[in-house]
N, C-alpha and C positions, 0 to 999 in steps of 0.2 A: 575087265578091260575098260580102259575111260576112254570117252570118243570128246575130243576138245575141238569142235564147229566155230567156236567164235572165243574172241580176246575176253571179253569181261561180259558178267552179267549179273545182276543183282535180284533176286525176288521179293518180294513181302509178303503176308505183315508177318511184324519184328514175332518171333517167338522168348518167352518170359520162362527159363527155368528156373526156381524158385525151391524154398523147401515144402513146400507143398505140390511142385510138381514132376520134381527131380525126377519120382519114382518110376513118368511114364515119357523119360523125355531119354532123346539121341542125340550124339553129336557127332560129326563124323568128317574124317581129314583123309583125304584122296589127294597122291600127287605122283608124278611121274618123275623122276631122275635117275640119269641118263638111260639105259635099255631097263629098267625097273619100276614098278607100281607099286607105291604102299599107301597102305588105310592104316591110320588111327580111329578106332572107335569107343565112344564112353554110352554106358546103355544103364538107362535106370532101369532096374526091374524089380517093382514092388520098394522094398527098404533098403534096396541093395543096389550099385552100382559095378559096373564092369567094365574095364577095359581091356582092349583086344589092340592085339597089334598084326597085321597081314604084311605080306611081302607076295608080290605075283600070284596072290588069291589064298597062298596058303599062311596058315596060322602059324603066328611066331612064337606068341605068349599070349596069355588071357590073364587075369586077376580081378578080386573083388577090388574095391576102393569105395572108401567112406562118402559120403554124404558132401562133408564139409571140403573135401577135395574136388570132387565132381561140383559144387558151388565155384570154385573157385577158379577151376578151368574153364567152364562157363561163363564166368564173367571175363577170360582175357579174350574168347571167341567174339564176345558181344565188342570189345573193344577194335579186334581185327577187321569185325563185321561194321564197323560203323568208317573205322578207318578208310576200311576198303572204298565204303558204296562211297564219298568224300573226295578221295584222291584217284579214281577209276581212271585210269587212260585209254582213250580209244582207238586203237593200233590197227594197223594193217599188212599185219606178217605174222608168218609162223610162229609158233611157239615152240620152246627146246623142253623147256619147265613147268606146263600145267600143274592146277590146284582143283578142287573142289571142296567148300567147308560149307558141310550141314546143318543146320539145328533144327531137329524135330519135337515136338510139345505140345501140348495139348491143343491136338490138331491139326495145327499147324505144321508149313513148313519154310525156313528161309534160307536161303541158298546162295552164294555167289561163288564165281569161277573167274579162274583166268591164267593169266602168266606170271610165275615166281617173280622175274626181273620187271613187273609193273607195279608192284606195292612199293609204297613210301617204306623209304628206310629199312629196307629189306624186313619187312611187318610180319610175310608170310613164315620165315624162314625161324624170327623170334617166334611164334606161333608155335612150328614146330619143335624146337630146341625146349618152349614151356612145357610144351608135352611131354616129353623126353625126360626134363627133371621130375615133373610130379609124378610121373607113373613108372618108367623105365628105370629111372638112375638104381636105384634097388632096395624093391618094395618091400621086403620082410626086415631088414633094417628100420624104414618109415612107419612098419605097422610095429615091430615091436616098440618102437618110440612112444608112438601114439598110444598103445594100449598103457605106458607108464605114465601119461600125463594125467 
C-alpha cells in the first residue's frame, strides 16, 4: 500500500544506470488510480534484466528483458526524473492520483513523488504508457524479433 504524506518530493544524488551497472540496478513505478495500486518494476540481476508488473500487491506478469531495453527505459525515467524535479509544483490539496518513480544503483537511491495531474504535459502518464509499449505490448513478439536481428 503507498501512504502519499505530501504533494511532491525529490531526493538525490542522481543514480547513473549504465551497461556496466544495469546488472545491479532497480527501477520502479508505484501509482494509484482510482480504488487500485500498480507497480512497474525493472530489476537487473547479474546479465539479466526483469520486469514485473503488480496490480494490489499481486503479480501480473514477470519476464526477462535485454540489456539494451532496460538501457533505454532508463534513460526516459532520467528524462521524467529531471523533468519532474524542474517543473515541481507546490500544492496544497489532496491528491486523487499519486506516483512513486525509483531508481536504485549502485548504492544509491533517487526518488520523487507526487500527483499524476502535477507533471508538465502529462510526463507521468507518457512515462507510463512507455512502459507499457517496451515491455507489456507483447514481449515474445519483440524477443522473437530481436533474436532475428
Amino acid at each position: 500500500s503507498l501512504a502519499f504524506s505530501f504533494a511532491g518530493c525529490a531526493t538525490k544524488p542522481k543514480v547513473e544506470i549504465n551497461p556496466d551497472t544495469w546488472g545491479q540496478s532497480t527501477i520502479g513505478i508505484q501509482y494509484g488510480l482510482g480504488n487500485n495500486q500498480y507497480e512497474l518494476k525493472l530489476e537487473g540481476k547479474g546479465q539479466e534484466g526483469w520486469f514485473s508488473s503488480f496490480t494490489n500487491g499481486a503479480l501480473v506478469m514477470s519476464f526477462e528483458v535485454d540489456k539494451n531495453t532496460f538501457l533505454k527505459f532508463s534513460a526516459k525515467v532520467d528524462e521524467f526524473l529531471d523533468d519532474f524535479e524542474k517543473h515541481l509544483k507546490s500544492i496544497e490539496r489532496g491528491c486523487k492520483s499519486p506516483f512513486i518513480v525509483t531508481k536504485r544503483g549502485s548504492g544509491k537511491i533517487e526518488s520523487v513523488s507526487g500527483c499524476r495531474a502535477d507533471t508538465k504535459n502529462g510526463a507521468f502518464g507518457k512515462l507510463v504508457r512507455e512502459a507499457e509499449i517496451l515491455f507489456i505490448s507483447d514481449p515474445e513478439v519483440e524477443t522473437s524479433e530481436k533474436d532475428q536481428e
